[in-house]
N, CA, C and O atoms as a MOPAC input file, in Angstrom:
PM7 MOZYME 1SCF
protein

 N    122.88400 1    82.34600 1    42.71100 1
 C    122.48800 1    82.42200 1    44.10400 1
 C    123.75700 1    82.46800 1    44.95400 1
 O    124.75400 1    81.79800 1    44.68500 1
 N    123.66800 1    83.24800 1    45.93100 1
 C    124.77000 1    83.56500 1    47.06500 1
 C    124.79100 1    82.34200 1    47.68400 1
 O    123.98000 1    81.41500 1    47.67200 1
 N    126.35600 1    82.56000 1    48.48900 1
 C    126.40400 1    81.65100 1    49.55800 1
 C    125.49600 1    81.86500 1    50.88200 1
 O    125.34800 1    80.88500 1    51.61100 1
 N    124.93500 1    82.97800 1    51.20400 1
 C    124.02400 1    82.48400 1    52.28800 1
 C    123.06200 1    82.07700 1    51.94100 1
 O    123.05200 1    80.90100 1    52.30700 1
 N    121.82100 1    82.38900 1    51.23000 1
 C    121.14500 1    81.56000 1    51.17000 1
 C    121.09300 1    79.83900 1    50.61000 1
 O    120.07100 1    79.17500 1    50.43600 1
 N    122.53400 1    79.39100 1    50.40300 1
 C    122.76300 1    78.17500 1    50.28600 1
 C    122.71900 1    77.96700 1    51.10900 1
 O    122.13700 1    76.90100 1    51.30800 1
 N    123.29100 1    78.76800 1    52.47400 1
 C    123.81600 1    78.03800 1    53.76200 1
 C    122.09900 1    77.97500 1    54.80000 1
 O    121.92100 1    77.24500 1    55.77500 1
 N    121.11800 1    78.89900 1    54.24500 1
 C    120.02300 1    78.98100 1    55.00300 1
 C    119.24400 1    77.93400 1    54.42800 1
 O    118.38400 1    77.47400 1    55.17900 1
 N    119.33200 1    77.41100 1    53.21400 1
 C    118.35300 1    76.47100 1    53.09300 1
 C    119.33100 1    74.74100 1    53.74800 1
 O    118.68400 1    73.69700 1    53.84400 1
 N    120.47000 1    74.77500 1    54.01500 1
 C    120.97400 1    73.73700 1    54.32300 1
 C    120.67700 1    73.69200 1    55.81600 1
 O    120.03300 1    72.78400 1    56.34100 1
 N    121.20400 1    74.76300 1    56.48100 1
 C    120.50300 1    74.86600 1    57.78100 1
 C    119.02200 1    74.15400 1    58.47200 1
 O    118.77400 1    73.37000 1    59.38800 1
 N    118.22000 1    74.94000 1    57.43300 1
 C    116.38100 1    74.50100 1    57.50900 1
 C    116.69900 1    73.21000 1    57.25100 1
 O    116.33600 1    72.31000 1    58.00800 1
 N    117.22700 1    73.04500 1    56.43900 1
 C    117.27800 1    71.15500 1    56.39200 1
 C    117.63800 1    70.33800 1    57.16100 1
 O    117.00900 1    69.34000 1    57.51100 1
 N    119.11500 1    70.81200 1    57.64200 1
 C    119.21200 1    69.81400 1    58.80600 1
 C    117.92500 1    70.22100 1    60.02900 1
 O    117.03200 1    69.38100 1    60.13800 1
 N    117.86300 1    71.13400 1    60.67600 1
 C    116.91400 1    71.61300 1    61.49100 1
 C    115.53100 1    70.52300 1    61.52700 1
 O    115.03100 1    69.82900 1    62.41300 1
 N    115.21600 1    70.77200 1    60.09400 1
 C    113.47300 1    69.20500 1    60.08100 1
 C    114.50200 1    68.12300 1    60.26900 1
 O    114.61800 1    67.78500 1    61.44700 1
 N    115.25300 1    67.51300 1    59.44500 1
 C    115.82500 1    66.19300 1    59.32000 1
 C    116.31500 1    66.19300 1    60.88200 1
 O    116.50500 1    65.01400 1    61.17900 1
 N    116.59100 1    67.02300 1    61.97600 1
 C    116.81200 1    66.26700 1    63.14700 1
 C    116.16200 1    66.61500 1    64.20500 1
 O    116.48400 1    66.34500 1    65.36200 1
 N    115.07200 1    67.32500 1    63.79200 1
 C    113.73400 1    66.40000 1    64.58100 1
 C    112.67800 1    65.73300 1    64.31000 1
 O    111.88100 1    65.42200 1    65.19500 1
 N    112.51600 1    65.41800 1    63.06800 1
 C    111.59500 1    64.19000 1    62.61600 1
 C    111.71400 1    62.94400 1    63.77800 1
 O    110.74800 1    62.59600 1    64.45700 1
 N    112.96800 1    62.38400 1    63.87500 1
 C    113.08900 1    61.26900 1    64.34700 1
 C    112.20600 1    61.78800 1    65.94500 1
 O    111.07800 1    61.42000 1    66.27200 1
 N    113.04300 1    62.63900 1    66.66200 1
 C    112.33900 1    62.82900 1    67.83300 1
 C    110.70500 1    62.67100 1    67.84500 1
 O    109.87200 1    61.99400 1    68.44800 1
 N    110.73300 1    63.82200 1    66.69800 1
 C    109.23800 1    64.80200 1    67.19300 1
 C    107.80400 1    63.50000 1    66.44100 1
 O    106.64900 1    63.24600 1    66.78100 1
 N    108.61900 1    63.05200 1    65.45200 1
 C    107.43800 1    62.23500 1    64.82200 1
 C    107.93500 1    60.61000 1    64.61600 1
 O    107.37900 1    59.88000 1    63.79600 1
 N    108.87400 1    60.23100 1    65.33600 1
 C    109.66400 1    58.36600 1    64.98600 1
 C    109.69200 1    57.94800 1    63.43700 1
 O    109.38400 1    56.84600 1    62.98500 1
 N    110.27300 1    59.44100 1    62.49400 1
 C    110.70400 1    59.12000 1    61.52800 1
 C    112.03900 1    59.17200 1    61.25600 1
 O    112.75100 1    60.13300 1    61.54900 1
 N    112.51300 1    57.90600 1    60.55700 1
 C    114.12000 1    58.37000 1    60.12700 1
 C    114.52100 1    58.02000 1    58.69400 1
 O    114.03400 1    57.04800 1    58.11600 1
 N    115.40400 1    58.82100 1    58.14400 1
 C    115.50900 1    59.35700 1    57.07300 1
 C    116.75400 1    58.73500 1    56.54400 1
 O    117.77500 1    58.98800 1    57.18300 1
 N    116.85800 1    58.01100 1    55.55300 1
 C    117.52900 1    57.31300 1    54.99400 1
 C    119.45000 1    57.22000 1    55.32900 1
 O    120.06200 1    58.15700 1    54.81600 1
 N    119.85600 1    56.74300 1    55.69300 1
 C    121.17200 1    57.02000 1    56.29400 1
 C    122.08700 1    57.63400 1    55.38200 1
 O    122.98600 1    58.31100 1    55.87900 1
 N    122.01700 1    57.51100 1    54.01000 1
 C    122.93400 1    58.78200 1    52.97900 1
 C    121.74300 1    60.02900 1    53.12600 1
 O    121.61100 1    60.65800 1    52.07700 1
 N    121.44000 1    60.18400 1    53.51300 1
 C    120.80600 1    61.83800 1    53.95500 1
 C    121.31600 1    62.00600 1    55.27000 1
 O    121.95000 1    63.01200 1    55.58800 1
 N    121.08700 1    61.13100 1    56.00100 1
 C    121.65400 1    61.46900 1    57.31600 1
 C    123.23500 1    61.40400 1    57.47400 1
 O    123.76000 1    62.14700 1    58.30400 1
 N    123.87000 1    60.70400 1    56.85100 1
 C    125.47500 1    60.52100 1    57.46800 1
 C    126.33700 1    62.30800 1    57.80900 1
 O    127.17000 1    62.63500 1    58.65400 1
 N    125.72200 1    63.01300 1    56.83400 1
 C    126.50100 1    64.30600 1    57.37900 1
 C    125.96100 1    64.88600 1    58.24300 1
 O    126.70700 1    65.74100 1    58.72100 1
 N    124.36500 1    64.81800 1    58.99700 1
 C    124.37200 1    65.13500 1    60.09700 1
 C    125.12300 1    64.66100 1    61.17200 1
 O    125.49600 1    65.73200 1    61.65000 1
 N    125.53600 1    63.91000 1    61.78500 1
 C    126.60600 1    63.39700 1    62.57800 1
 C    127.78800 1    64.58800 1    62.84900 1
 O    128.30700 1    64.96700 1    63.89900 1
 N    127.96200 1    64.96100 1    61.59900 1
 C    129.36800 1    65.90200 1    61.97200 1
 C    129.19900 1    66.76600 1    62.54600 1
 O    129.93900 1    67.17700 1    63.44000 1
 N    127.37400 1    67.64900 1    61.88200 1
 C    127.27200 1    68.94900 1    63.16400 1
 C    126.74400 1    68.55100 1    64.30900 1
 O    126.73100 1    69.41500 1    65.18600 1
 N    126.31100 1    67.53100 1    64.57500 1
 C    125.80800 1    67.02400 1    65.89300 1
 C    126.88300 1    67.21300 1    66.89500 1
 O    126.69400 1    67.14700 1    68.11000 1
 N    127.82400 1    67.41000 1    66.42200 1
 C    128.71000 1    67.92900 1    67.86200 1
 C    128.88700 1    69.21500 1    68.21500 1
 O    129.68300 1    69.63700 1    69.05300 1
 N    127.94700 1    69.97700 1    67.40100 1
 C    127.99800 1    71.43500 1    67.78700 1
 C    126.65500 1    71.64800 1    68.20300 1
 O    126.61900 1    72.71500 1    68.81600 1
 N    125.29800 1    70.99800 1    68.13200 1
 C    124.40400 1    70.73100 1    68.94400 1
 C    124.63700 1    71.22700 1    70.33200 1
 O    125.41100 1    70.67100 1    71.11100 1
 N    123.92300 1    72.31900 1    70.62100 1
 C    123.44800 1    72.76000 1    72.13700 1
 C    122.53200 1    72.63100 1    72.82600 1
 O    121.78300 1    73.49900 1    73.27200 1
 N    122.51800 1    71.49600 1    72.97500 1
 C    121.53600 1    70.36600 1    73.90300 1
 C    121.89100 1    70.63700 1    75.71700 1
 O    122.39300 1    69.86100 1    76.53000 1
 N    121.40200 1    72.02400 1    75.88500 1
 C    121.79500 1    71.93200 1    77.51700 1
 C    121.13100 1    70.68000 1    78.41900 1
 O    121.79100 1    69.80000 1    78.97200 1
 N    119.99200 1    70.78000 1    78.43200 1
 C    119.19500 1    69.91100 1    78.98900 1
 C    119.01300 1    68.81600 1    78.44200 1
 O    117.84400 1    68.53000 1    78.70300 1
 N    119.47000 1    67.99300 1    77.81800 1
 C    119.99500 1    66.77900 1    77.47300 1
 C    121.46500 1    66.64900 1    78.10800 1
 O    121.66700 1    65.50900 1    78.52600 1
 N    122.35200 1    67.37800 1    78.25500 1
 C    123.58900 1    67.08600 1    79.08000 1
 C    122.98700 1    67.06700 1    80.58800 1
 O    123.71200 1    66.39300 1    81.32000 1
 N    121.67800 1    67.71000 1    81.36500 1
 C    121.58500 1    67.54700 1    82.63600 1
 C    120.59400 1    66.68100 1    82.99000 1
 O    120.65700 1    66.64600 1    84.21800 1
 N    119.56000 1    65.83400 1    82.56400 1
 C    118.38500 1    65.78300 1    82.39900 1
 C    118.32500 1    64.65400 1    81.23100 1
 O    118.58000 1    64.99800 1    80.07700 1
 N    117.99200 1    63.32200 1    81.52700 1
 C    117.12100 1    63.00600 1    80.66300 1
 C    115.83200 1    63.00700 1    79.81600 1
 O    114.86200 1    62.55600 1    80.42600 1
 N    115.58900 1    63.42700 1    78.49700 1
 C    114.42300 1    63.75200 1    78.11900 1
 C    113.26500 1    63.67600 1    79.07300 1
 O    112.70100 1    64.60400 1    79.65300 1
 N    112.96100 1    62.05300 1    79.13400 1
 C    111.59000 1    61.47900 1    79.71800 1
 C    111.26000 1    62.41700 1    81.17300 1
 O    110.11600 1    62.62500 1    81.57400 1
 N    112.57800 1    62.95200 1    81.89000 1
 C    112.22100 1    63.31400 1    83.44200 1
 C    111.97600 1    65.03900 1    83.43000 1
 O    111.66000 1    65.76200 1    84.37500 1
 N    112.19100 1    65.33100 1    82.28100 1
 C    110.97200 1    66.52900 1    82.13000 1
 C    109.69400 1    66.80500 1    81.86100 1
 O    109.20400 1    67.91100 1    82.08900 1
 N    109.10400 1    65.91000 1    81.40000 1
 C    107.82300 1    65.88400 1    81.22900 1
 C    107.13900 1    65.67400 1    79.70000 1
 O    107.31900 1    64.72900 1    78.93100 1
 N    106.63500 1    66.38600 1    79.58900 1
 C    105.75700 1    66.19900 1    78.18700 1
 C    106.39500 1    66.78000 1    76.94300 1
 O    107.36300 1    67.45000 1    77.30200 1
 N    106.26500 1    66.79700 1    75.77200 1
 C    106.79500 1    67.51300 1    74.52200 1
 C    106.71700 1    69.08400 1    74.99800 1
 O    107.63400 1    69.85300 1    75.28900 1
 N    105.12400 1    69.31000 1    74.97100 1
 C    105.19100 1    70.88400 1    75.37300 1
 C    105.87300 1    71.20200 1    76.68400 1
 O    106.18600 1    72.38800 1    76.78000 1
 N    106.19800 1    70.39900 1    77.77000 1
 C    106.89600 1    71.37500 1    78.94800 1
 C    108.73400 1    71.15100 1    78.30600 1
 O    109.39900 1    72.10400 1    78.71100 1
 N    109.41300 1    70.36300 1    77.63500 1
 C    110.08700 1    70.51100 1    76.62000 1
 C    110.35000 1    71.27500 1    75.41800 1
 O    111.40100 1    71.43800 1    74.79700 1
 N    109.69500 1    71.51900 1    75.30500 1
 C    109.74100 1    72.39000 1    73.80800 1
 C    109.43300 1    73.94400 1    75.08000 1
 O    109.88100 1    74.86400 1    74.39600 1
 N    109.13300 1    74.34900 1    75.91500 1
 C    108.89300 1    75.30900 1    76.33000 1
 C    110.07400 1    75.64900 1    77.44300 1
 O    110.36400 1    76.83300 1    77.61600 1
 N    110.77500 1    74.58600 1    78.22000 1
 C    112.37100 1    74.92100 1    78.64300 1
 C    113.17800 1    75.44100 1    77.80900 1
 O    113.78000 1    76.51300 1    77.85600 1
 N    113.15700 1    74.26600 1    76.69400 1
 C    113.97300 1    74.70200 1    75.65000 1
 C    114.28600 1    75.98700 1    74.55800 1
 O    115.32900 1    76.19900 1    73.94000 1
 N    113.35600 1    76.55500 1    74.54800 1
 C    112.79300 1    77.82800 1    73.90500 1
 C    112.93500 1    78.85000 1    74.99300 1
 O    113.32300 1    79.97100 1    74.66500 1
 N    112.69900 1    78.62300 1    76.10000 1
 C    112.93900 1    79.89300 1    77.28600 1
 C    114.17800 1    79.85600 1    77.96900 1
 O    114.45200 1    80.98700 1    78.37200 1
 N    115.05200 1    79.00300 1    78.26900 1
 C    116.35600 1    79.08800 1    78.68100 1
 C    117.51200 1    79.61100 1    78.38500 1
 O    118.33300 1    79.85400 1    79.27000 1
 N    117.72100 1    79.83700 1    77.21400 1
 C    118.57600 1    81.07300 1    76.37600 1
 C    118.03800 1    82.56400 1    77.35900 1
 O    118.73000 1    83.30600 1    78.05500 1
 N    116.77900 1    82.60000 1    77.11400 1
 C    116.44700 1    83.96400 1    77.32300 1
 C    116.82400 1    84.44900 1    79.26000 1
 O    117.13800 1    85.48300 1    79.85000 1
 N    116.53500 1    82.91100 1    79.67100 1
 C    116.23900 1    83.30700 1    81.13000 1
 C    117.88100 1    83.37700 1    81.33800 1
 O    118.29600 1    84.28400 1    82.05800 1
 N    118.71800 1    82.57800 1    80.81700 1
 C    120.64300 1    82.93200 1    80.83000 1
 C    121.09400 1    84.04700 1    80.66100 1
 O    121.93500 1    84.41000 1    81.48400 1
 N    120.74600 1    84.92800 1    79.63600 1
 C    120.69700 1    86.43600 1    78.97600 1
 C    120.13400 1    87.23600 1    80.33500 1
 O    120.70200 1    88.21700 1    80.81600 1
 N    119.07200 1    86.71000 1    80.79200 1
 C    118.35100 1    87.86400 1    81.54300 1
 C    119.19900 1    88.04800 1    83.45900 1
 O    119.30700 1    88.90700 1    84.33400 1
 N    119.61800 1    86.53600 1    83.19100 1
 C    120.73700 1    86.44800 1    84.37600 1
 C    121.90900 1    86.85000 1    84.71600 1
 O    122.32200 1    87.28700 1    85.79000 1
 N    122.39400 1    86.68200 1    83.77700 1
 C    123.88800 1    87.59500 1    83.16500 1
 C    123.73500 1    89.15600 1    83.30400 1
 O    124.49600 1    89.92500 1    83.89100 1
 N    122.15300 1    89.54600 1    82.38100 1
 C    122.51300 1    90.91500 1    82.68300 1
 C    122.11400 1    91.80800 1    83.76700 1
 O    122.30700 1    93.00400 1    83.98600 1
 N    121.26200 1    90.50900 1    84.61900 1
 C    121.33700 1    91.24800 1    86.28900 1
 C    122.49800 1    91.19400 1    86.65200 1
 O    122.95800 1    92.27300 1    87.02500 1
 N    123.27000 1    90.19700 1    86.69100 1
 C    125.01900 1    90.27700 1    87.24900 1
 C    125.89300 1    91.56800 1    87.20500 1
 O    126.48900 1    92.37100 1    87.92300 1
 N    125.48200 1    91.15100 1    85.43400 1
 C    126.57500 1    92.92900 1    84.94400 1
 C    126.13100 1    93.76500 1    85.71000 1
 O    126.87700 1    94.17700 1    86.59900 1
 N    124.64500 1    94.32200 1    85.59000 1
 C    123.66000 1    95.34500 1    86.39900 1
 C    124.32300 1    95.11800 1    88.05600 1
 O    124.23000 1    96.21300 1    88.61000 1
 N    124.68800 1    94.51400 1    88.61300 1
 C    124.76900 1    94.92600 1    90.11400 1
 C    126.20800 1    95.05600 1    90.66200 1
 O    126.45200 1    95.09200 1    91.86800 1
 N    127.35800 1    95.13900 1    89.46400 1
 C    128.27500 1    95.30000 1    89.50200 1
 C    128.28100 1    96.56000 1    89.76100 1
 O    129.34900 1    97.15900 1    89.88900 1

């Protein structure tokens, strides 16, 4: 087996393993977890740097910023370029 799909199933892994705790108040044994820590600093948590969770609202109006804000940044940018 190649190195990417090593790197895609490690990915998917961290991905569940760090939102269990959020999404369901499970946590996962701390030698499974200790190497998440290291990519947690490459975590792009916009709205966690502006915004505390709780003062957005519900899971779904969360999970639905979060999922649309990439796109609405992209779509902003390329009105900018566009009116140059």
């Amino acid at each position: 087996v190649g190195f990417q799909p090593k790197l895609k199933v490690l990915v998917s892994f961290y991905q569940i393993g760090a939102t269990l705790g959020p999404v369901y108040g499970v946590r996962l044994h701390e030698s499974l977890t200790r190497w998440t820590n290291i990519i947690d600093i490459f975590r792009l948590d916009v709205l966690g740097l502006t915004y505390p969770a709780a003062c957005l609202g519900s899971m779904h109006t969360r999970l639905l910023i979060t999922a649309l804000w990439p796109i609405v940044a992209i779509l902003l940018g390329a009105a900018a370029l566009a009116s140059h």
